[in-house]
N, CA, C and O atoms as a CHARMM CRD file, in Angstrom:
* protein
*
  272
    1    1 UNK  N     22.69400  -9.75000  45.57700 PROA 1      0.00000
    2    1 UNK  CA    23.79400  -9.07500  44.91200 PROA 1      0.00000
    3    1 UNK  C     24.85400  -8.62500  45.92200 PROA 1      0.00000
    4    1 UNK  O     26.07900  -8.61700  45.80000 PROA 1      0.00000
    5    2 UNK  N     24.17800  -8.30100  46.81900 PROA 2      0.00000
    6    2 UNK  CA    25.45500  -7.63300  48.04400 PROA 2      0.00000
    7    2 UNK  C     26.04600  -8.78200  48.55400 PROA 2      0.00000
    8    2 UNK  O     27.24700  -8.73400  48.82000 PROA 2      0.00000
    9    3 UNK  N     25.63400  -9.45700  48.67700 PROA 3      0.00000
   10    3 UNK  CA    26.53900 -11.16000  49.21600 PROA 3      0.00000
   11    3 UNK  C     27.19200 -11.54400  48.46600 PROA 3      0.00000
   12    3 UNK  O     28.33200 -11.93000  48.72600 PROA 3      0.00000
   13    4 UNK  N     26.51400 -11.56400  46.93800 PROA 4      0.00000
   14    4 UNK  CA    27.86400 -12.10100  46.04000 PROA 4      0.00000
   15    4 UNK  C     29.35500 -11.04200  46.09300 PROA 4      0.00000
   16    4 UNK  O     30.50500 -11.35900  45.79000 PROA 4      0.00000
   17    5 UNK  N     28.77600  -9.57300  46.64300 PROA 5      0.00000
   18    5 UNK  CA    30.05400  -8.93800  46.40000 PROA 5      0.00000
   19    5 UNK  C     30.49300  -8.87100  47.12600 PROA 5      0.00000
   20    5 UNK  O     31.66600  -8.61200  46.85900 PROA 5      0.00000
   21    6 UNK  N     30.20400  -8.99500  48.84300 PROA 6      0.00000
   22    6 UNK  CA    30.93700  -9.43900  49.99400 PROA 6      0.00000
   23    6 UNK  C     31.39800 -11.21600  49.81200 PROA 6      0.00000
   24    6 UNK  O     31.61100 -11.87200  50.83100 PROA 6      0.00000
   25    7 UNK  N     31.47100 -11.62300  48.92900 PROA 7      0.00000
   26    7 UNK  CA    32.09400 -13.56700  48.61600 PROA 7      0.00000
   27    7 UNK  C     33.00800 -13.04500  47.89100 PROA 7      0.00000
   28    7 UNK  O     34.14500 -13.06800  48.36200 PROA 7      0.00000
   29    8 UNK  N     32.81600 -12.47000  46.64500 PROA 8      0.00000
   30    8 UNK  CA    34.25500 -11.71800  46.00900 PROA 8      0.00000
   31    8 UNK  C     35.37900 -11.37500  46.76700 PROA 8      0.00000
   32    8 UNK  O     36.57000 -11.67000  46.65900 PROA 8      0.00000
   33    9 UNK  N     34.67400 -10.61000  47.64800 PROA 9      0.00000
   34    9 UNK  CA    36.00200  -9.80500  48.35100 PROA 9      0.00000
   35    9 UNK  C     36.40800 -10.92900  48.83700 PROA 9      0.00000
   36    9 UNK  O     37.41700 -11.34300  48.26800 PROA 9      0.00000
   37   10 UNK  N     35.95100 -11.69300  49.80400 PROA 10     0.00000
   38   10 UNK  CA    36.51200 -12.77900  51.15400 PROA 10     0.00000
   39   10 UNK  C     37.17600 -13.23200  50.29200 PROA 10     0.00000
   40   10 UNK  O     38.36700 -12.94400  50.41100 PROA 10     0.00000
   41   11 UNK  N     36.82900 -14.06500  49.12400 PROA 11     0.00000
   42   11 UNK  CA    37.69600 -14.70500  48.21500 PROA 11     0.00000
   43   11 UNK  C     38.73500 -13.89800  47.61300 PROA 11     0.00000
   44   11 UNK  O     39.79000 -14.47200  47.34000 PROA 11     0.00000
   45   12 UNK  N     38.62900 -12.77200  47.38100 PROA 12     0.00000
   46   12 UNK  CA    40.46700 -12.37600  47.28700 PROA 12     0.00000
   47   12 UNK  C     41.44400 -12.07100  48.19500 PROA 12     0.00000
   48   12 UNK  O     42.65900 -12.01400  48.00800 PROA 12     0.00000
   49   13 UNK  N     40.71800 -11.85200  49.34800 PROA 13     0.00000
   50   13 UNK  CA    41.41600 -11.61900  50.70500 PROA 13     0.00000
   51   13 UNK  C     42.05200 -13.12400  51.19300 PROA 13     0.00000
   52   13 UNK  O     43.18700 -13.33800  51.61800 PROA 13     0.00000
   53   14 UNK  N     41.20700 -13.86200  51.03900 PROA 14     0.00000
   54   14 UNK  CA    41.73800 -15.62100  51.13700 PROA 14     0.00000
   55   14 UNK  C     42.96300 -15.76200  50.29000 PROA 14     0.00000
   56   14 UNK  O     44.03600 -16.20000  50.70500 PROA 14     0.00000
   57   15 UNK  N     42.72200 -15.36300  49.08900 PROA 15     0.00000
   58   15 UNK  CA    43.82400 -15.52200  48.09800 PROA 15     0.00000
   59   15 UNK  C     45.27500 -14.73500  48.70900 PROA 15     0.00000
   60   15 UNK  O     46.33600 -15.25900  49.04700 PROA 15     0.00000
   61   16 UNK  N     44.87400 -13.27600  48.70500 PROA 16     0.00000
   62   16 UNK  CA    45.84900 -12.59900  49.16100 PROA 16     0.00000
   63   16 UNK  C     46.85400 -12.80300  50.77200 PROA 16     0.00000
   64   16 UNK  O     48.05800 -12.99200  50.94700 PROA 16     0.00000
   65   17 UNK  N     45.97400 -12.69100  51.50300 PROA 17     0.00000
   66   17 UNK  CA    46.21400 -12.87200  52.72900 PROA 17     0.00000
   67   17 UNK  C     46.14600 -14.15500  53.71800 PROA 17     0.00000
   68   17 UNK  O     46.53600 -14.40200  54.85900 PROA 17     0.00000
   69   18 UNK  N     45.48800 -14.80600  52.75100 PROA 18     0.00000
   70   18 UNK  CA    45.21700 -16.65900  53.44500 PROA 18     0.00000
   71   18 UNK  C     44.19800 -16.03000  54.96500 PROA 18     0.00000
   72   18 UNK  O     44.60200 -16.32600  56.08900 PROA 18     0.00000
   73   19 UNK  N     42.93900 -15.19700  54.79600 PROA 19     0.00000
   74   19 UNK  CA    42.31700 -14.16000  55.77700 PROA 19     0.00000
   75   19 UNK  C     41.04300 -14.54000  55.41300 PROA 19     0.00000
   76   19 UNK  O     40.75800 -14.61200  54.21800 PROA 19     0.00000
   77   20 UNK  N     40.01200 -14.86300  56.50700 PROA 20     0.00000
   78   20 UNK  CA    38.57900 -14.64500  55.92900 PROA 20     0.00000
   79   20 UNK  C     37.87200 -13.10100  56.79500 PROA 20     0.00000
   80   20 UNK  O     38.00600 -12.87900  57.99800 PROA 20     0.00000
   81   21 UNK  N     37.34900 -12.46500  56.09300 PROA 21     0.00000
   82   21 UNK  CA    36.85100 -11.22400  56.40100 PROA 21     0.00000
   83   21 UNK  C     36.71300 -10.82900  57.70300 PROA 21     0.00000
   84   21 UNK  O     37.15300  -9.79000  58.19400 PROA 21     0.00000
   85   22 UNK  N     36.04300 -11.75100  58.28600 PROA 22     0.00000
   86   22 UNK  CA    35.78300 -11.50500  60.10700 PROA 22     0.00000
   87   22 UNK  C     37.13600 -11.20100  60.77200 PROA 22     0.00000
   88   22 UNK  O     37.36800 -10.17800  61.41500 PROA 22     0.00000
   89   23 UNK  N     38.15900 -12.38400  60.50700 PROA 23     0.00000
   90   23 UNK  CA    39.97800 -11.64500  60.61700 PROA 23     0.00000
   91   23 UNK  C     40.48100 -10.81800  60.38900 PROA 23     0.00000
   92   23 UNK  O     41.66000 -10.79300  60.74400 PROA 23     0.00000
   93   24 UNK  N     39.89900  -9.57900  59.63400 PROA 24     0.00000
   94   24 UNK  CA    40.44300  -8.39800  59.29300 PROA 24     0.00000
   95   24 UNK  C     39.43800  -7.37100  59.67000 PROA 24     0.00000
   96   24 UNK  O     39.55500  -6.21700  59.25800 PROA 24     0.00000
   97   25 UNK  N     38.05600  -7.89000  60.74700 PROA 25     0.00000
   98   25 UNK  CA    37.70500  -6.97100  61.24000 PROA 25     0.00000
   99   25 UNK  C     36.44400  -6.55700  60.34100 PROA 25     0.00000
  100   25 UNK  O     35.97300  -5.45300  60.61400 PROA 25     0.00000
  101   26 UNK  N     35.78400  -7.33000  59.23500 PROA 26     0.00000
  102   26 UNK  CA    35.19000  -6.79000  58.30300 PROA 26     0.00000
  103   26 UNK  C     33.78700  -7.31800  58.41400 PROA 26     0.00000
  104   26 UNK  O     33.61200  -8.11600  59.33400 PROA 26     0.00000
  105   27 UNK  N     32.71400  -7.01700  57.62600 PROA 27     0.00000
  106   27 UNK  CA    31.48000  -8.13000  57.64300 PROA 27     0.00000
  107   27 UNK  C     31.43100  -9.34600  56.73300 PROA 27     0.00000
  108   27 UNK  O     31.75700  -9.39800  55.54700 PROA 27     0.00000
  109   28 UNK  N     31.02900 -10.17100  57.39800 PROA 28     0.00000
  110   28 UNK  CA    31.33100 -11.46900  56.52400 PROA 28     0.00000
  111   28 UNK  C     29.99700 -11.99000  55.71200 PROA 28     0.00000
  112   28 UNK  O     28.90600 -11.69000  56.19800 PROA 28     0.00000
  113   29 UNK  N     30.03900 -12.79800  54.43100 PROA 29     0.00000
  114   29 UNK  CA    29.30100 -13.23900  53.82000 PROA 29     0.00000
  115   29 UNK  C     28.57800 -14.09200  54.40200 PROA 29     0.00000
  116   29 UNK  O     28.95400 -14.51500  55.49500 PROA 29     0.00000
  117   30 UNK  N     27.25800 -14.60200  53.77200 PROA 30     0.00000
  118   30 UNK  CA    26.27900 -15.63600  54.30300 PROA 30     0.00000
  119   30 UNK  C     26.58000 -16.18600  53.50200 PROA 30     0.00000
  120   30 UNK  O     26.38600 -15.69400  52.39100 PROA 30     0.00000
  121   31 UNK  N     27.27200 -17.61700  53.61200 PROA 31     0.00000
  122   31 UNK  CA    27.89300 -18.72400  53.23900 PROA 31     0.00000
  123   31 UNK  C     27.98600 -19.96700  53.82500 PROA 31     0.00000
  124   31 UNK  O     27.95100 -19.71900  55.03000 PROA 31     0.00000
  125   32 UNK  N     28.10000 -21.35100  53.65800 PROA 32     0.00000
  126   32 UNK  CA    28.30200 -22.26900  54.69900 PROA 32     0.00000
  127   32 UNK  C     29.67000 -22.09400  54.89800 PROA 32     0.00000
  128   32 UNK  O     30.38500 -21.33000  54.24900 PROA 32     0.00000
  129   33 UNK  N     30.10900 -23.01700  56.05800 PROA 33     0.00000
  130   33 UNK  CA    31.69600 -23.01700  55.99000 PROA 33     0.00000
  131   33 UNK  C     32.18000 -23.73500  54.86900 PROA 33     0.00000
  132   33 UNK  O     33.07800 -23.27000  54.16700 PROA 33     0.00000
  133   34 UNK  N     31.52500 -25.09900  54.59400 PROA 34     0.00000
  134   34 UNK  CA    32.48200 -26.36700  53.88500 PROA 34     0.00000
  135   34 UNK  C     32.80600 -25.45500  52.63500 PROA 34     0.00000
  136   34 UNK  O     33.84000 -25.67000  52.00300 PROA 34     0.00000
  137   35 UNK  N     31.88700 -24.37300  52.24300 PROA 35     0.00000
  138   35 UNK  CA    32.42100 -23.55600  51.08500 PROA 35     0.00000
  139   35 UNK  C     33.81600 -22.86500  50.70400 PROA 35     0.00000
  140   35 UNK  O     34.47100 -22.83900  49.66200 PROA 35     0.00000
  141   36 UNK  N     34.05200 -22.15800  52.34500 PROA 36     0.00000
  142   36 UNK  CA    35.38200 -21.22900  52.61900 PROA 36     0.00000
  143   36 UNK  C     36.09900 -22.80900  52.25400 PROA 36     0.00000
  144   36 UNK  O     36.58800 -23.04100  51.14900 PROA 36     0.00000
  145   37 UNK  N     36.07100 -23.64700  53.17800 PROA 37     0.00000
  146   37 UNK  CA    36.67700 -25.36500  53.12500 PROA 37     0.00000
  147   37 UNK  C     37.12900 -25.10200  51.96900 PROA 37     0.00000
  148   37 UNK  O     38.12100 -24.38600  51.83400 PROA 37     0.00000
  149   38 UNK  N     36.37700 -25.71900  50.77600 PROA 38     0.00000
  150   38 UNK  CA    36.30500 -26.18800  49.69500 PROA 38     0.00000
  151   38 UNK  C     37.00800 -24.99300  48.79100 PROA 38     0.00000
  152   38 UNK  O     37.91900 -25.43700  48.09300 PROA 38     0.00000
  153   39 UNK  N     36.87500 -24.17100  48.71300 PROA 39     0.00000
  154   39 UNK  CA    37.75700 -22.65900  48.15000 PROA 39     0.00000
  155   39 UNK  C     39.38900 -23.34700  48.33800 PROA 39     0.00000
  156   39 UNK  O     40.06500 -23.80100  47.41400 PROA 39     0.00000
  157   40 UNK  N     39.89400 -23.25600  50.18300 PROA 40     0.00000
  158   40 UNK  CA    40.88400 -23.20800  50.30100 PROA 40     0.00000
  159   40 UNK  C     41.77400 -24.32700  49.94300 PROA 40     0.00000
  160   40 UNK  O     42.98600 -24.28100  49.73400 PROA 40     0.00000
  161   41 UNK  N     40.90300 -25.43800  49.90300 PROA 41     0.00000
  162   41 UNK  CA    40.94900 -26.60700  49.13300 PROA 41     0.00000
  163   41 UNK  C     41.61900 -26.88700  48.05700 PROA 41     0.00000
  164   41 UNK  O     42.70100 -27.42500  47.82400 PROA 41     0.00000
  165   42 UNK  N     40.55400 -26.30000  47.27400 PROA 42     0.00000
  166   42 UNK  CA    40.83400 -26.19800  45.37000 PROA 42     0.00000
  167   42 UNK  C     42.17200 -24.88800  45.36000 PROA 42     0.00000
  168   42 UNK  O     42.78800 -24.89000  44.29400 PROA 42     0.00000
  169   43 UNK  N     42.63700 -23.87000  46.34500 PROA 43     0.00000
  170   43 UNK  CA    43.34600 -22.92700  45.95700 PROA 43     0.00000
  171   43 UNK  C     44.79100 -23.60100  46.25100 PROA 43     0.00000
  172   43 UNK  O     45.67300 -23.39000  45.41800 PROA 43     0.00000
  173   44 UNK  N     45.08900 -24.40900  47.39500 PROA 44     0.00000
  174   44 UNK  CA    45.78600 -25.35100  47.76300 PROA 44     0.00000
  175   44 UNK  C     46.50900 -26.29200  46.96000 PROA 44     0.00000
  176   44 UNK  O     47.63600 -26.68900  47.25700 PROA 44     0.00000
  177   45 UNK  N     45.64900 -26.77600  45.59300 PROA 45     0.00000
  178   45 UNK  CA    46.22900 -27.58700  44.96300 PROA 45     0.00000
  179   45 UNK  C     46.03100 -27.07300  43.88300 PROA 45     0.00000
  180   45 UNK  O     45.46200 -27.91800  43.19100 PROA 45     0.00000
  181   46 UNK  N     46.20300 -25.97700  43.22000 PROA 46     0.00000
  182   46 UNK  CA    46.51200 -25.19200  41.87700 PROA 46     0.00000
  183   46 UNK  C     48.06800 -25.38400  42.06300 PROA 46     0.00000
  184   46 UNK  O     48.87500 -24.70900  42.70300 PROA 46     0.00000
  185   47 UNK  N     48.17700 -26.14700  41.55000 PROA 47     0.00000
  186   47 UNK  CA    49.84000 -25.60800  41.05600 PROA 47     0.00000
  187   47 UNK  C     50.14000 -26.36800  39.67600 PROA 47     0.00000
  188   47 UNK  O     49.19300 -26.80200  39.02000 PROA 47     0.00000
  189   48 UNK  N     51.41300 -26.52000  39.25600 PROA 48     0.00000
  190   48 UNK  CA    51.32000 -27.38200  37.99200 PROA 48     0.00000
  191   48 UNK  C     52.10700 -28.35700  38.41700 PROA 48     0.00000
  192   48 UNK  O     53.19900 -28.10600  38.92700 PROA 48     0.00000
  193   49 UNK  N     51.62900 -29.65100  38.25100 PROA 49     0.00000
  194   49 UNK  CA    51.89200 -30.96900  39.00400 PROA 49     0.00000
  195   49 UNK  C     53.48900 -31.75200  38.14000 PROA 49     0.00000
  196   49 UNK  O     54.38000 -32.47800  38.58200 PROA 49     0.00000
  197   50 UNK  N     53.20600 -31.10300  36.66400 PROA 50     0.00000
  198   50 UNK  CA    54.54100 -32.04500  36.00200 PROA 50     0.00000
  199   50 UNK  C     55.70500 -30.66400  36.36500 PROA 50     0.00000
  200   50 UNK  O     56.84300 -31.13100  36.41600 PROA 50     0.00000
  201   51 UNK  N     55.69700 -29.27300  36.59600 PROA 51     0.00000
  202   51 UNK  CA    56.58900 -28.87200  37.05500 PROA 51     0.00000
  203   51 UNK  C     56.88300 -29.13300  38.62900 PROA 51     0.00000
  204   51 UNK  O     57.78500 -28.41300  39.05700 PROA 51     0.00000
  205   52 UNK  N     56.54500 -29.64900  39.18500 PROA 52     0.00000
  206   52 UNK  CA    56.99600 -30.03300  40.47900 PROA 52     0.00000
  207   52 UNK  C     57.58800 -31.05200  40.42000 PROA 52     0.00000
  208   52 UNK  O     58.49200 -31.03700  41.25600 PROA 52     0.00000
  209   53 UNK  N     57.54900 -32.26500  39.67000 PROA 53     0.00000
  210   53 UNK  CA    57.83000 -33.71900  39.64200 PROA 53     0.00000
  211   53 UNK  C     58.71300 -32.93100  38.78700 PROA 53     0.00000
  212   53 UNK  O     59.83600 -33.16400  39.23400 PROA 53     0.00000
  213   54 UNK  N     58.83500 -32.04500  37.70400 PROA 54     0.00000
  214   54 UNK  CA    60.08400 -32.00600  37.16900 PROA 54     0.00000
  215   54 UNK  C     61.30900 -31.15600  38.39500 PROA 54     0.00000
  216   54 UNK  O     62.48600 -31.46200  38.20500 PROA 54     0.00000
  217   55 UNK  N     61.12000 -30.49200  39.17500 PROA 55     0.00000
  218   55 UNK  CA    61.71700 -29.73400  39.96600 PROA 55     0.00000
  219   55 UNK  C     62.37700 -30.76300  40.83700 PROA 55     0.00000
  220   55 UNK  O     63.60000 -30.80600  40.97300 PROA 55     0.00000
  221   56 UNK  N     61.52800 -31.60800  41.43700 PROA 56     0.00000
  222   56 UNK  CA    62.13500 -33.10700  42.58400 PROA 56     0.00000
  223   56 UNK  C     62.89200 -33.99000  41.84900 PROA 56     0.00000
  224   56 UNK  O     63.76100 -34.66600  42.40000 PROA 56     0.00000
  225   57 UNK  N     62.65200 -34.07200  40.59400 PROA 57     0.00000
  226   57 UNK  CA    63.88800 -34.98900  39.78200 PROA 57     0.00000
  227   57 UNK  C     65.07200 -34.50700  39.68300 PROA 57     0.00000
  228   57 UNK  O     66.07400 -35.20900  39.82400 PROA 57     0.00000
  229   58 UNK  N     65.10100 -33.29900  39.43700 PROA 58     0.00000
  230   58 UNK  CA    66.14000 -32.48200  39.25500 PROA 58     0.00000
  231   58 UNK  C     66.83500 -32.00300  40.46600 PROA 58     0.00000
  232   58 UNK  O     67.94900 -31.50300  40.30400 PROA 58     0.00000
  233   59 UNK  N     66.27300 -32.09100  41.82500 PROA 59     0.00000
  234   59 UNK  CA    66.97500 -31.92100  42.76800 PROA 59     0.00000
  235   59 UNK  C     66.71800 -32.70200  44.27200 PROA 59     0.00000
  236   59 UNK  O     67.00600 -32.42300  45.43600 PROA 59     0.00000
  237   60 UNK  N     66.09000 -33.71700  43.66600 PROA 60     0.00000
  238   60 UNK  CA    66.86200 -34.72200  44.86000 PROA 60     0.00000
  239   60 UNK  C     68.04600 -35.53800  44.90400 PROA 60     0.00000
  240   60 UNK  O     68.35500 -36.13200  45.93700 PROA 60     0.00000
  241   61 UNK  N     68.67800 -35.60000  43.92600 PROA 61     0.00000
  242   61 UNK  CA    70.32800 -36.04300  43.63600 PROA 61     0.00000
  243   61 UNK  C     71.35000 -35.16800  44.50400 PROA 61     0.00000
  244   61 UNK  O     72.47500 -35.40600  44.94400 PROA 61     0.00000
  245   62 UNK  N     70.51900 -34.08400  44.56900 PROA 62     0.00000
  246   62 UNK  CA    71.63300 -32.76100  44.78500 PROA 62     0.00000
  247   62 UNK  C     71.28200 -32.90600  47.07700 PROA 62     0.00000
  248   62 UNK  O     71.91000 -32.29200  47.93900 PROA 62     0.00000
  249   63 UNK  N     70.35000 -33.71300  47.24800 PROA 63     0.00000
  250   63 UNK  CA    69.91300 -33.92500  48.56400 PROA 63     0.00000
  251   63 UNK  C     71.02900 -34.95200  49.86700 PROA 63     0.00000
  252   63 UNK  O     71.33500 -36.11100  49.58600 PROA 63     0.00000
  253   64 UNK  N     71.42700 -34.40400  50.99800 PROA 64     0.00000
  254   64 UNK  CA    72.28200 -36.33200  51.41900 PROA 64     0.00000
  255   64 UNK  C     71.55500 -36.84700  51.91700 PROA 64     0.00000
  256   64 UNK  O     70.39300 -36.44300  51.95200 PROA 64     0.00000
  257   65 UNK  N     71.97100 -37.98700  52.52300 PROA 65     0.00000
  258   65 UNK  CA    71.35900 -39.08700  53.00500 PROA 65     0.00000
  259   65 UNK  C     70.30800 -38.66400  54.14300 PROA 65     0.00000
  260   65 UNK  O     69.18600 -39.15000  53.99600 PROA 65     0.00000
  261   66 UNK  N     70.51700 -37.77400  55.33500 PROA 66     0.00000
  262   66 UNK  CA    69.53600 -37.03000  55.77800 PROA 66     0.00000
  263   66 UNK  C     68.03900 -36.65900  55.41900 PROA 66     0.00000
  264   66 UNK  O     66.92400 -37.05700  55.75500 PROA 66     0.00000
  265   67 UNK  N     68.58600 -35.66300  54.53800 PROA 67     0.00000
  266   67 UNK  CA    67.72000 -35.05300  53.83400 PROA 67     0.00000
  267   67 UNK  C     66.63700 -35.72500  53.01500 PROA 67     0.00000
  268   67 UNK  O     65.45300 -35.38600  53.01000 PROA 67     0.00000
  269   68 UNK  N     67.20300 -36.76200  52.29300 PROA 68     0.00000
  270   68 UNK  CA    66.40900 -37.58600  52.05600 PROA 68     0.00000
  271   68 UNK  C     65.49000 -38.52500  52.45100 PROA 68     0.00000
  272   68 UNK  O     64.87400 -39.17900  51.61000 PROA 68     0.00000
């Protein structure tokens, strides 16, 4: 039980701060790494994929030749 609630925390501190516990000086969970991995992973690619492709349609016209 105390590990799951020291993984809670790391995991909102990851969220918040992009921080795993030992970086802020704290005690850290018994966990593998590929886990923290795999967290920052899946948190990495939450976004919503047709508003982005709608956002780049809409403003790469507005881009010059550079930029592009």
């Amino acid at each position: 039980m105390y590990n799951k609630a020291i993984i809670l925390v790391e995991d909102m501190c990851l969220m918040l701060t992009n921080k795993l516990l030992i970086q802020l000086g704290m005690t850290t969970p018994n966990r593998p790494m590929h886990d923290v991995f795999n967290q920052e992973l899946r948190r990495e690619t939450q976004y919503d994929s047709e508003a982005l492709k709608e956002t780049v349609l809409r403003n790469v016209p507005f881009l010059n030749e550079q930029q592009k």
